[in-house]
N, C-alpha and C positions, 0 to 999 in steps of 0.2 A: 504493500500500500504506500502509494507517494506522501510524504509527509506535508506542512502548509510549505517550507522554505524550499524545499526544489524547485520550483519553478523559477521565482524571483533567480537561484543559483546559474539553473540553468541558460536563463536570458543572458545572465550578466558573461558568462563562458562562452555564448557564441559572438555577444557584442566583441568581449576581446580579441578574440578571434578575426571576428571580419575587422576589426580598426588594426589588427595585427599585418592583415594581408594590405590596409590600405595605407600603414608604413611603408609596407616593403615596394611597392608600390610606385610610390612618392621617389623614395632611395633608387629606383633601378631609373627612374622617368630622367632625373637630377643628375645622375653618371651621365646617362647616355645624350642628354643634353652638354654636358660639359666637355663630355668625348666627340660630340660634333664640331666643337669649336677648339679642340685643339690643333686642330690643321687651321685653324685663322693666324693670318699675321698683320699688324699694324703697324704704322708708322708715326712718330709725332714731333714735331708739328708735319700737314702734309704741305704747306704750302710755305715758300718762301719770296718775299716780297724785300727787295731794294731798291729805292727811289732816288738814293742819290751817289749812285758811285761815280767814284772819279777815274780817271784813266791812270792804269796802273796801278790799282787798287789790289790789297789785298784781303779777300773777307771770306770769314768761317765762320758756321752755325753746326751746332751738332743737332743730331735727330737720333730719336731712340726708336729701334725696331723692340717690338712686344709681342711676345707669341704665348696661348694659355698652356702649354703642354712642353718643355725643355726638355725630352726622352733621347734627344737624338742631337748630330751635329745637323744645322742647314751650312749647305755650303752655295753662298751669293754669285750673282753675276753682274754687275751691275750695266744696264745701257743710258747712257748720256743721248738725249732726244734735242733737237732742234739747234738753232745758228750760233748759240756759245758751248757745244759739245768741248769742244778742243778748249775750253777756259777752266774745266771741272776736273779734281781728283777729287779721290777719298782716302781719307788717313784717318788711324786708329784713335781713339779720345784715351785711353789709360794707358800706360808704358805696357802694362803686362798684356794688351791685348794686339799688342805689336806684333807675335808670332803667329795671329790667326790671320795675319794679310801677307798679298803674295809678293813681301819683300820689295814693294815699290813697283814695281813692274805692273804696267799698264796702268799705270797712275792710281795703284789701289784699287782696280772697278770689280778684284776676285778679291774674298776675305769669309771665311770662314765664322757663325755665331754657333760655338759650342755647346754641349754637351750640359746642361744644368742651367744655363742662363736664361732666364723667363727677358729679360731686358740686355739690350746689348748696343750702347750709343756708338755714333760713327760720327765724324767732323765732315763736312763738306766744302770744299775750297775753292773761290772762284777768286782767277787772277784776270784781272781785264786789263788788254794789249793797252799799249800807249799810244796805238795808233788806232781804236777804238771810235767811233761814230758816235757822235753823241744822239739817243735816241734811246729807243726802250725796247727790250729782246727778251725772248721766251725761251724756256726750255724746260725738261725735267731728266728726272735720274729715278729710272726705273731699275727696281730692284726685284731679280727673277733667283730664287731660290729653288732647290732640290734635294730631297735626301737621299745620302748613298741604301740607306736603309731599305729593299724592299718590303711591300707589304705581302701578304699572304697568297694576292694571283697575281706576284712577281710584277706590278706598279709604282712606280714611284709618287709621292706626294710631290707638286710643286707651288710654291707660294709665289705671291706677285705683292710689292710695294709700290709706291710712285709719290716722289717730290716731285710739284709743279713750283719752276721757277719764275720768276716775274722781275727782273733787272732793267733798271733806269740807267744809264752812263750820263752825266752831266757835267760842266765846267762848274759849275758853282759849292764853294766849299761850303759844309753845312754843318753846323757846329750844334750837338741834339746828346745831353748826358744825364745820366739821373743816377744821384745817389740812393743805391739799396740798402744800406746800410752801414750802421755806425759804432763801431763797437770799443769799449776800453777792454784786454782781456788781462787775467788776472798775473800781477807779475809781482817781482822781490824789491825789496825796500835798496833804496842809493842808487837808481837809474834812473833815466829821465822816461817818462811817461809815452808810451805810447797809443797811438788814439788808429787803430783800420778802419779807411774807408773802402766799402764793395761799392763799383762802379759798373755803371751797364752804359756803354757809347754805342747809343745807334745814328752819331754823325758819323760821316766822309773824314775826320781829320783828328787828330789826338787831342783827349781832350782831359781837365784836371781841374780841380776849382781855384779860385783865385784868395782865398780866404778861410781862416777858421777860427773860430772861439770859443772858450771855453771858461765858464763858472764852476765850482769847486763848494759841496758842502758836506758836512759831517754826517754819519749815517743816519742820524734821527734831520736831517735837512733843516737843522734850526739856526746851523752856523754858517755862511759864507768864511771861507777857509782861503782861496786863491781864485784869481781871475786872471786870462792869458787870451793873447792872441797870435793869428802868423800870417802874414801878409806876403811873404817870400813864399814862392815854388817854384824859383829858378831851378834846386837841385833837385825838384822831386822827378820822381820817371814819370811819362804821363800815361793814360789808357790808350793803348792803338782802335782806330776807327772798327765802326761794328764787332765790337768785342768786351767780355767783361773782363776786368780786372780790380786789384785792389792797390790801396796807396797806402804806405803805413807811416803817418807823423809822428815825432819824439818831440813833447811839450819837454820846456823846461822847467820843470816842477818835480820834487819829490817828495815824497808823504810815509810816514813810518805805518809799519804795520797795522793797520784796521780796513774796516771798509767805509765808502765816502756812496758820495751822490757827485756827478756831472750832468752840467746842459752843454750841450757841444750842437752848435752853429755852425754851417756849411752853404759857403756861397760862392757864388760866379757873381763879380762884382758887385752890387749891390742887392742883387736878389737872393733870398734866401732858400736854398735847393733845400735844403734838410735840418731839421731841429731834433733831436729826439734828449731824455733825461734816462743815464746810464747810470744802474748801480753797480761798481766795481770792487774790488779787493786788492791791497796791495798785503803782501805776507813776508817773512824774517827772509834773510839773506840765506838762499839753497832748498829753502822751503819748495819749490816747484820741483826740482829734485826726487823730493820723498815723497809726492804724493803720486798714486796713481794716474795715468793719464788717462782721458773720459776715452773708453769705447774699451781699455785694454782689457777687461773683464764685461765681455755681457758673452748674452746668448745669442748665436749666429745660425739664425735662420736662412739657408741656403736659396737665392731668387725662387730657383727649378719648386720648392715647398710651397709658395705664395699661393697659388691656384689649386691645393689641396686643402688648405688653409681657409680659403673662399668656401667650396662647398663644403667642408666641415661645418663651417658655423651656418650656413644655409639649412642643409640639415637639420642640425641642431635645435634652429630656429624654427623649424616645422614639426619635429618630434614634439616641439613643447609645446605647439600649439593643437596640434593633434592629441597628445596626454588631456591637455586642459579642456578640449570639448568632451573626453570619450567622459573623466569627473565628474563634468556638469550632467550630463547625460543620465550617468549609474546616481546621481542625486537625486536626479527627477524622479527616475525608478523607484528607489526610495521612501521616497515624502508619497509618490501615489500608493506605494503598496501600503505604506502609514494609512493613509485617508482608509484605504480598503478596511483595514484593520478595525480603523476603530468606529466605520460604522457598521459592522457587522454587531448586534446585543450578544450581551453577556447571558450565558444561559443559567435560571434560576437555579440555583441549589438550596437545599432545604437544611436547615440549623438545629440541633436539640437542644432544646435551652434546658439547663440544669437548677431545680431551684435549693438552692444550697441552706435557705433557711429552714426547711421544715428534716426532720428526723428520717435518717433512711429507714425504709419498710423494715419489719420484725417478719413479714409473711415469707413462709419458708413454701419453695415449690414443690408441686404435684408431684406425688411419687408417681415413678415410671410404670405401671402395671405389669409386670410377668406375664407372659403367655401361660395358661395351663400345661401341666405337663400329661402329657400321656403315659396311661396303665400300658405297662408291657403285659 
């Protein structure tokens, strides 16, 4: 005989059940979406635009190739399209990825993205002749990929990238910089202060500011402590056109050991490119020394991991949310099988009430009567 609770039990086993299967479900839809787009490959930025170059110019931008799946080597071919072909090579952005290009020859257009690298930046280089036209010229640099790899009916994957180029050649020198930032970084007490500025030049001509200042306060910022300025940048190096760099200034100021508050002022003659208020640390003489340097202890999550990483928490994020309705669900069950419950009545039972005041009976019971016995 089925008891009241199998049922309610049983529901609730085959609900697990079917939301069991529509995890799993969910998990295989999710790979094989992911496993589709690992044959993708992406470029960034795809376009590149110069407006004012000059003749004889030299200018590089880097572009990162991105692909979701780094299982394998792709090995590039790069084709240079349209009437500044012969002004374009491609050269490596990090020393150590110098040994995946083909040693210079053919201006870099073979090069090799390895083996684990989800990201993999490349420099692009356009030198314009000195006998160049003034006017505006198109081109790109299409990047045809393949892996030695085959697949299972003996094909190869092949990927396709493409920069579109858009170059101006012009006489006119165009002077266009922006301070990215401004930093005091933490150094030892008896030297003169140094102040880095990060520089992004998207003019035609080198470019540096012409000024800088700086206020000085205590770290609760209630004291003015030094005030400086520098108006000379004869000896500094400046930024070469269309490219970032940094400047590094040595104030003449030293400060013993604490930490302070700077406002540091950055200007191209009277105008002020950049303000920002810097909190710094100067620390005892060798102290930089003993401390660890920031990054020499973490944990190194390998590019090629990023995109397992991705749909892990995807995942994740749908188990929990799949848990949380199956919950609500088996609650609801629940609370009705309650309501069931408790409007079903209570079925009367009958009470003997004892009354304890009066004497219990002296009447002794009815003797049993004997059968007769029979005469033998």
């Amino acid at each position: 005989m089925l008891t009241d609770g199998y049922w309610p039990r049983l529901v609730l086993i085959i609900m697990r059940l079917i939301k069991i299967s529509e995890i799993w479900l969910v998990v295989v839809l999710i790979l094989l979406i992911a496993g589709s787009c690992q044959a993708g490959l992406g470029i960034s930025p795809s376009q590149w635009i110069e407006k004012h170059a000059l003749r004889g110019s030299h200018i590089e931008k880097i572009f990162t190739l991105s692909r979701a799946e780094p299982k394998e080597d792709l090995y590039f071919k790069a084709e240079i399209e349209g009437e500044i072909k012969d002004w374009i090579k491609i050269d490596p952005v990090r020393e150590s990825d110098k040994i995946y290009f083909s040693n210079g020859v053919d201006k870099g257009l073979e090069f090799t993205m390895p083996k684990g690298e989800q990201q993999f930046p490349i420099k692009v280089i356009i030198d314009v002749p000195q006998d160049a036209e003034y006017r505006g010229y198109q081109g790109g640099v299409r990047l045809k990929s393949e892996s030695k790899t085959e697949t299972v009916e003996g094909i190869g994957v092949a990927l396709h990238a493409l920069i579109q180029i858009d170059l101006t050649v012009s006489e006119e020198e165009f002077l266009d910089y922006e301070i990215l930032q401004i930093a005091i970084p933490k150094q030892e007490e008896g030297k003169p202060l140094k102040v880095v500025l990060k520089i992004w030049n998207r003019g035609n001509v080198e470019a540096k500011p012409t000024k800088l200042t700086a206020d000085f306060w205590d770290k609760y910022k209630s004291e003015q402590l030094e005030s400086t300025e520098i108006t000379d940048f004869s000896e500094i190096k400046a930024v070469a056109p269309f490219s970032e760099g940094e400047i590094t200034l040595s104030l003449p100021i030293q400060f013993e050991p604490e930490q302070y508050w700077a406002n540091v002022k950055v200007y191209h003659d009277e105008e002020i490119l950049k303000s920002e208020d810097i909190f710094f640390e100067i620390v005892e003489a060798g102290g930089l020394e003993k401390e660890i340097l920031p990054g020499a202890i973490s944990t190194e999550i390998r590019e090629g991991s990023k995109g397992y990483i991705g749909i892990g928490l995807i995942v994740l994020i749908i188990l929990a949310f799949l848990g949380w309705r199956e919950r609500k669900k088996i609650g609801i069950i629940f609370k009705k099988r309650e309501k069931e419950t408790k409007s079903v009545p209570d079925e009367k039972k009958t009470i003997e009430v004892i009354d304890l005041s009066k004497p219990p009976s002296r009447e002794r019971p009815p003797k049993r009567k004997r059968p007769p016995r029979k005469n033998m």
